[in-house]
C-alpha positions in Angstrom: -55.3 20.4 49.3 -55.6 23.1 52.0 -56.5 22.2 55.6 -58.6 24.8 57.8 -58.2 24.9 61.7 -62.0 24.9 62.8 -63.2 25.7 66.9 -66.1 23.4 67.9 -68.0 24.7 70.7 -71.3 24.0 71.9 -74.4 26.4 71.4 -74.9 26.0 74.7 -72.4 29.2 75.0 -74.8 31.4 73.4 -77.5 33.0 74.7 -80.9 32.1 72.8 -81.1 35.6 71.6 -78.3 35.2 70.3 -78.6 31.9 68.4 -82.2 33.6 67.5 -79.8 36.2 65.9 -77.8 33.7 63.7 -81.2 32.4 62.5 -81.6 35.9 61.3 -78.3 35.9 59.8 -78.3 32.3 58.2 -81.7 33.7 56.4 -80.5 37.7 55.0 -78.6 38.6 51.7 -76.5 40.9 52.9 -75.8 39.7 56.9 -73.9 41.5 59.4 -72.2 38.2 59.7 -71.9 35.4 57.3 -73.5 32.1 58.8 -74.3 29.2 57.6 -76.5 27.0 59.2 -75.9 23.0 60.6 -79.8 23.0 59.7 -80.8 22.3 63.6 -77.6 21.4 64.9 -76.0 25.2 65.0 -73.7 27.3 62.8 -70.5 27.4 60.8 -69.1 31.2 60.8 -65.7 31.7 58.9 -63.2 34.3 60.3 -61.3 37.1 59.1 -58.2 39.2 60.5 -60.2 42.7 60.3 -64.0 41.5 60.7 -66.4 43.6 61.9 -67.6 42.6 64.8 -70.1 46.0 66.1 -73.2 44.7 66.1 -72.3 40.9 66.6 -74.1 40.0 70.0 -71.1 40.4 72.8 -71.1 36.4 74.2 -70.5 36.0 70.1 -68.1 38.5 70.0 -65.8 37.6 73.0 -66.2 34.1 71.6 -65.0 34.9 67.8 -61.8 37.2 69.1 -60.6 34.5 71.0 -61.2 32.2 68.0 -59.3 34.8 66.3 -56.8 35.3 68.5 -55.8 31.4 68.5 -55.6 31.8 64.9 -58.9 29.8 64.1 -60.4 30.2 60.5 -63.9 28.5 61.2 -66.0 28.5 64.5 -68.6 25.7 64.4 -71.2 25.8 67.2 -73.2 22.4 67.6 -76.0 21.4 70.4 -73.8 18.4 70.5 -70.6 19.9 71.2 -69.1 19.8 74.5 -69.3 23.0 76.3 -66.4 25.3 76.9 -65.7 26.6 80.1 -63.3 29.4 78.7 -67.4 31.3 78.1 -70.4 31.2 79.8 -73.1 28.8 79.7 -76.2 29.4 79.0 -79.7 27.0 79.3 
């Protein structure tokens, strides 16, 4: 059995435009970003060495390089999830 190393992190560190543009992502064929969705809770979004991260919303982006960076393989976001203070917070 294989163990991942997942970041939790609330979706409080996300702007609501952003977690608008998950929704979008959770719901296309062929996102920008795969996404699955916690059904109202947030998002699961698995990470790659060379993803491309262009259009990805920049409090996202900042967020997954340093997920990345810490050699994370899954970012889940929950409502529930305590906030980090490495990222902004958002209402």
């Amino acid at each position: 059995m294989r163990q991942v190393k997942m970041m939790e992190i609330s979706t409080s560190n996300l702007k609501e435009e952003t977690r608008n543009w998950l929704d979008e992502q959770v719901d296309k064929r062929n996102s920008e970003l795969i996404t699955y969705s916690k059904e109202s809770y947030g998002y699961f979004i698995p990470l790659f060495d060379e993803m491309e991260l262009d259009s990805v919303p920049n409090d996202l982006r900042k967020i997954i390089d340093y997920a990345i960076s810490n050699s994370f393989e899954w970012v889940m976001f929950d409502c529930d999830a305590e906030e980090s203070q490495l990222f902004e917070v958002f209402e």
